[in-house]
C-alpha positions in Angstrom: 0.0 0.0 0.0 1.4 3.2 -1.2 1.3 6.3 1.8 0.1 9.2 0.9 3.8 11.1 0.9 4.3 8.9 -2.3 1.4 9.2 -3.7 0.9 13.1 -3.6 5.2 12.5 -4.8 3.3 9.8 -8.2 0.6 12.9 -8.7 3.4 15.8 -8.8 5.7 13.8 -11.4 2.3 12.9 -13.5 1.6 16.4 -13.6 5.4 17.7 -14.4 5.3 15.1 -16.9 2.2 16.7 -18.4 3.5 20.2 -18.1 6.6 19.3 -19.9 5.3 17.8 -22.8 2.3 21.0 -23.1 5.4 23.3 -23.2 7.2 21.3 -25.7 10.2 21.1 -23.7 13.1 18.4 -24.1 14.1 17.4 -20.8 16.7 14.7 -20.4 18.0 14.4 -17.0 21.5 12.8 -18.5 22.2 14.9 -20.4 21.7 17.9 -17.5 23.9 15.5 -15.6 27.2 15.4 -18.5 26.7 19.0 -18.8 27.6 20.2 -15.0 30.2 17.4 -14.9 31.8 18.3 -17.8 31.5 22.8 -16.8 33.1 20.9 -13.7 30.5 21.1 -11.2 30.9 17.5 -10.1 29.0 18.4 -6.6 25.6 19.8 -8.7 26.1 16.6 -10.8 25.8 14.0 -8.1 23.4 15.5 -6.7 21.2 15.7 -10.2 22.0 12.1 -10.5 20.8 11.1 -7.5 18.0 12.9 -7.2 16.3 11.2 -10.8 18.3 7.9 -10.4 18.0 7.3 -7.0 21.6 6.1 -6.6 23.6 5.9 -3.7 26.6 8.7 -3.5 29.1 6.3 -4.5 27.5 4.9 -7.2 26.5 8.6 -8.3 30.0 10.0 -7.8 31.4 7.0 -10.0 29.3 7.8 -13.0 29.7 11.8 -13.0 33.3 11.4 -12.7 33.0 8.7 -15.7 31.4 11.4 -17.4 33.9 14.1 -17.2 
């Protein structure tokens, strides 16, 4: 049984989804990620990637630095 924190969290992302693709926009959280890491932001880059991926901080920090 899902608690209500997660859904209200399945409702927000349904609607973002739906606002994206009304505004036409091309979102690709990867590509957000290879940007910062390669401007050298590796901290804003982790974070990205853990915040859509749902990895743990050494997994995360292993990719970005893969990246850049």
């Amino acid at each position: 049984m899902l608690t209500v924190n997660t859904q209200t969290l399945l409702r927000m992302e349904a609607k973002l989804d739906v606002l994206i693709k009304h505004l036409k926009l091309d979102f690709n959280p990867d590509e957000a990620i290879q940007k910062l890491a390669k401007k050298g932001d590796k901290i804003g880059a982790i974070k990205l990637h853990r915040s859509f991926h749902g990895s743990g901080l050494a997994d995360a920090k292993r990719r970005v630095e893969a990246m850049g």
